[in-house]
C-alpha positions in Angstrom: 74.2 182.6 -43.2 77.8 182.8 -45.1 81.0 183.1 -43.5 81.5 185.4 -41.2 85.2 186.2 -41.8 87.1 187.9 -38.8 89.1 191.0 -38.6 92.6 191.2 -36.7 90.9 192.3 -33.7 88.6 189.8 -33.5 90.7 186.9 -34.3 92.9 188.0 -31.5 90.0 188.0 -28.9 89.7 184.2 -30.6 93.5 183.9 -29.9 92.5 184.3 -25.9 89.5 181.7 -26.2 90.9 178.8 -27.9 94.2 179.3 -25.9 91.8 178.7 -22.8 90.5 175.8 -24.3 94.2 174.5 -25.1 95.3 175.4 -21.0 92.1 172.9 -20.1 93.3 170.0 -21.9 96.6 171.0 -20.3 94.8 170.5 -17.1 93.0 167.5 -18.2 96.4 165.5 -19.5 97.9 165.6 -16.0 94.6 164.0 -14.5 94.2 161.3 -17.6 95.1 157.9 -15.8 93.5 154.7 -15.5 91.1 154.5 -12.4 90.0 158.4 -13.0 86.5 159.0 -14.5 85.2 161.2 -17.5 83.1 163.0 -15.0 86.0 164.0 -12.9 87.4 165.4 -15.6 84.7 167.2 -16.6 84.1 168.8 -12.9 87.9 170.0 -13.0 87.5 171.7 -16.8 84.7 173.0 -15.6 86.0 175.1 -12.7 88.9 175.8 -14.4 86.9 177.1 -17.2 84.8 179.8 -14.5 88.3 180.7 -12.6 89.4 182.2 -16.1 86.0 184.2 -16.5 84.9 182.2 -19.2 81.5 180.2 -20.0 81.7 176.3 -20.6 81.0 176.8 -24.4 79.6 173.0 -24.9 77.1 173.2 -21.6 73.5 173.0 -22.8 74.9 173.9 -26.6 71.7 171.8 -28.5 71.4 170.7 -24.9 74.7 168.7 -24.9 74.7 168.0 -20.3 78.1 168.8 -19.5 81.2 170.8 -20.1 83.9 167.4 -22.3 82.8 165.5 -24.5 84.4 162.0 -23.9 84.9 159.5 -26.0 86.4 156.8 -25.0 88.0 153.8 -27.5 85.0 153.3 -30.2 83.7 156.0 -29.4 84.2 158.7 -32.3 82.8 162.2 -30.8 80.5 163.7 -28.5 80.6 161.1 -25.9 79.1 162.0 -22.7 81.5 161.9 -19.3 80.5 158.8 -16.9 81.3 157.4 -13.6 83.1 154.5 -15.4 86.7 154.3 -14.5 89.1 154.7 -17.2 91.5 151.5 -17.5 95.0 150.8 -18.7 95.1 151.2 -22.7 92.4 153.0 -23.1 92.1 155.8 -25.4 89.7 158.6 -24.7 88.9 162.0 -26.9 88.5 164.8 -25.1 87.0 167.9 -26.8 86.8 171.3 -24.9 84.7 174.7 -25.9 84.4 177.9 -24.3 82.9 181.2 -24.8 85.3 184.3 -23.7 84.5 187.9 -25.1 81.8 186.7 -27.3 83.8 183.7 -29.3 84.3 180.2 -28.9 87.6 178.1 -28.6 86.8 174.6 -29.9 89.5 172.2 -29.6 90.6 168.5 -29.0 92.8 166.2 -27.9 92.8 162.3 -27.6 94.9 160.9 -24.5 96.1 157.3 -24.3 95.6 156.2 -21.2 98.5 154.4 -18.7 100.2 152.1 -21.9 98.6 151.6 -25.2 99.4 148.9 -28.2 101.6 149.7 -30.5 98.4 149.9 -33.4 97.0 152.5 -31.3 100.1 154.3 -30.8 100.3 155.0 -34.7 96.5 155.6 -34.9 97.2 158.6 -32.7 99.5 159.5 -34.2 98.5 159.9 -37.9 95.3 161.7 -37.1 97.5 164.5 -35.2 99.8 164.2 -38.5 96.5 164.9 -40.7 95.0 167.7 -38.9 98.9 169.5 -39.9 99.0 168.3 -43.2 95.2 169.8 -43.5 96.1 172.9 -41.8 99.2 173.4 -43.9 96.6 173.8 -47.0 94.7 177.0 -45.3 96.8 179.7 -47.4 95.0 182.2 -49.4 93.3 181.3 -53.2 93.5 177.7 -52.0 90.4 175.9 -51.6 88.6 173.9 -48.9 89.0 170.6 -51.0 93.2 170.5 -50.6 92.7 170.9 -47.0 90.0 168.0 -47.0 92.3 165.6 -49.4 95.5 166.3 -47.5 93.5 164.6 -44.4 91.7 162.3 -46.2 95.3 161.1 -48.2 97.7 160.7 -45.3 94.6 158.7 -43.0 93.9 156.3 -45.9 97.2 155.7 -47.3 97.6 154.2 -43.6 94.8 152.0 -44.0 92.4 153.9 -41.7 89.0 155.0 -42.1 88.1 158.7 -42.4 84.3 160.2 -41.0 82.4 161.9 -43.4 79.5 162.1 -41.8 81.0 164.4 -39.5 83.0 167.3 -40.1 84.4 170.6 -38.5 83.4 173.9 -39.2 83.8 177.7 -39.0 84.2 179.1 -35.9 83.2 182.7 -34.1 80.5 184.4 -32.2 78.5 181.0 -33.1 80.3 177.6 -32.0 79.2 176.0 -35.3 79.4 178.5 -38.8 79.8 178.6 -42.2 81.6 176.7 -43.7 81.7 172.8 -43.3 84.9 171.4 -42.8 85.0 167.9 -44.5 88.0 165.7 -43.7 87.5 164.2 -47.2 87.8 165.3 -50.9 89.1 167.1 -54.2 91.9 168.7 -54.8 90.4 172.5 -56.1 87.0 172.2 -54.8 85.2 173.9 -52.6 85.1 177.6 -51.0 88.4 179.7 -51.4 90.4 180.5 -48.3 90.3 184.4 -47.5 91.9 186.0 -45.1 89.6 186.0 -42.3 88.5 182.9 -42.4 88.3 181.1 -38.7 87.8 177.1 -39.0 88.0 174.6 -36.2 89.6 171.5 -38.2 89.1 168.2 -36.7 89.7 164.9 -38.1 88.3 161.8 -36.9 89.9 159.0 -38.1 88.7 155.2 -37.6 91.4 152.3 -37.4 88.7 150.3 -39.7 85.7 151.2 -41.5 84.8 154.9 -41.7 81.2 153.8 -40.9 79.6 155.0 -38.0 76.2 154.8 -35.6 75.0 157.2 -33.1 73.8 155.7 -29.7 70.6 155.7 -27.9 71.2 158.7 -26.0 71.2 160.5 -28.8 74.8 162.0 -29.0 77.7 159.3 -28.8 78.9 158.0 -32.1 80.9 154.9 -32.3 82.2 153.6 -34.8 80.1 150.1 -36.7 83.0 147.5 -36.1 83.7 148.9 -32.7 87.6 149.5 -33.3 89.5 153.0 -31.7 88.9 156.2 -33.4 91.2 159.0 -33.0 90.6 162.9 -32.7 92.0 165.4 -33.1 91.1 169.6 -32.9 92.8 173.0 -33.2 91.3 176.6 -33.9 93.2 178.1 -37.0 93.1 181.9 -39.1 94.2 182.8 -41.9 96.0 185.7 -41.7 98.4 187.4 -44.4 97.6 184.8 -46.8 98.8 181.8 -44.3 97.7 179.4 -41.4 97.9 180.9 -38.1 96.9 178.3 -35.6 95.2 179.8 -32.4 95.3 177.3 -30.1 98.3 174.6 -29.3 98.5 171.3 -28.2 101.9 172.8 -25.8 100.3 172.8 -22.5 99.4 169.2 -23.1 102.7 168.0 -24.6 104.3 169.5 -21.6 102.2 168.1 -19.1 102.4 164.7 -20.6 106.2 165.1 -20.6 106.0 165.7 -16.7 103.7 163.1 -16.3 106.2 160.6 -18.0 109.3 161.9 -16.1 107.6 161.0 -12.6 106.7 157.4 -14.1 110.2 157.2 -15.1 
């Protein structure tokens, strides 16, 4: 199927699902703390996720078990939540989805956990920087290849390793639509942005090689030389020729700020 390109109305009934997804990781950044598990997390989205009237939009998706994916240091995406404790400079990726009138929110957000080194500060830090400089490139008679250099650019020029075997997508009444989302390529290639178009773009960026290996239960990817991987996720329109982002990282940069004033 092509893409499925969204009127007003629709994208603001998108507006309300990824903004749910964005109030989760809210949630989720004032639990993030070394000693709390992946599955506590998971138990708390979930609930969260019902209380709002929504649906878990990852639960049995390709029957995916739970409601996060959690991936924690090497691990690039679709990690499954454990029992295992989260320790002190950790990193861990947590991507949310939910369904709420008919569309999915899709978004993500990796949380370094207690103190992390100074390598993995910047790590974090450029991938977020990427996923804006890609998103600055969704404007109308532009084409998917600017969006996918300007993320590919900024992570190499930094030394890092960009995923290709994994990419984000279009995003509506399905959680995964036309078109792909590659967070590498050409300047001018590719599909033209419209206005309508919905994409969930989501870089995942490697502090060495780009290479990558799926696990034997059959959905964690880590990356081959085992060093941290950073992701990052947010639902974006276009809309009057430009990038509207529908969902925000605000209710996690405010929760983290509270978190850091009680430390202090």
């Amino acid at each position: 199927m092509g893409v499925q390109y969204k009127t007003r109305d629709e994208i603001e009934l998108m507006r309300e699902s990824a903004q749910l997804v964005s109030k989760t990781l809210g949630l989720i950044a004032k639990e993030v703390k070394p000693g709390v598990t992946a599955l506590q997390l998971d138990k708390l989205a979930e609930e969260f996720i019902r209380d709002n009237k929504a649906i878990p939009g990852f639960l049995g998706l390709y029957d995916f078990p739970n409601t996060l994916c959690t991936s924690v240091n090497e691990q690039v995406v679709h990690g499954i939540p454990t029992n295992k404790p989260l320790l002190e400079g950790d990193i861990i990726s947590v991507d949310c989805g939910v369904v709420k009138n008919g569309f999915y929110g899709d978004h993500a957000y990796t949380f370094a956990v207690g103190e992390v080194s100074e390598e993995v500060k910047k790590l974090l830090k450029v991938t977020k920087e990427s996923l804006y400089l890609g998103i600055a490139e969704m404007v109308k008679g532009k084409r998917m290849g600017d969006l996918s250099f300007a993320i590919q650019n900024h992570a190499e020029k930094n030394g890092y390793g960009v995923v290709r075997e994994l990419v984000g997508h279009g995003l509506g009444r399905k959680m995964h639509e036309a078109p792909n989302v590659p967070n590498y390529g050409k300047r001018g290639r590719g599909p033209i942005f419209k206005d309508g178009l919905v994409l969930a773009v989501e870089p995942m960026i490697n502090m060495g090689t780009r290479r990558i290996t799926q696990l034997n239960d059959g959905w964690t990817i880590i990356t081959s030389d085992k060093k941290p991987s950073a992701h990052f996720e947010h639902d974006i329109a276009i809309v009057d020729g430009k990038p509207d982002i529908l969902s925000t990282f605000s209710y996690v940069e405010e929760a983290l700020a509270e978190v850091n004033a009680l430390i202090v």
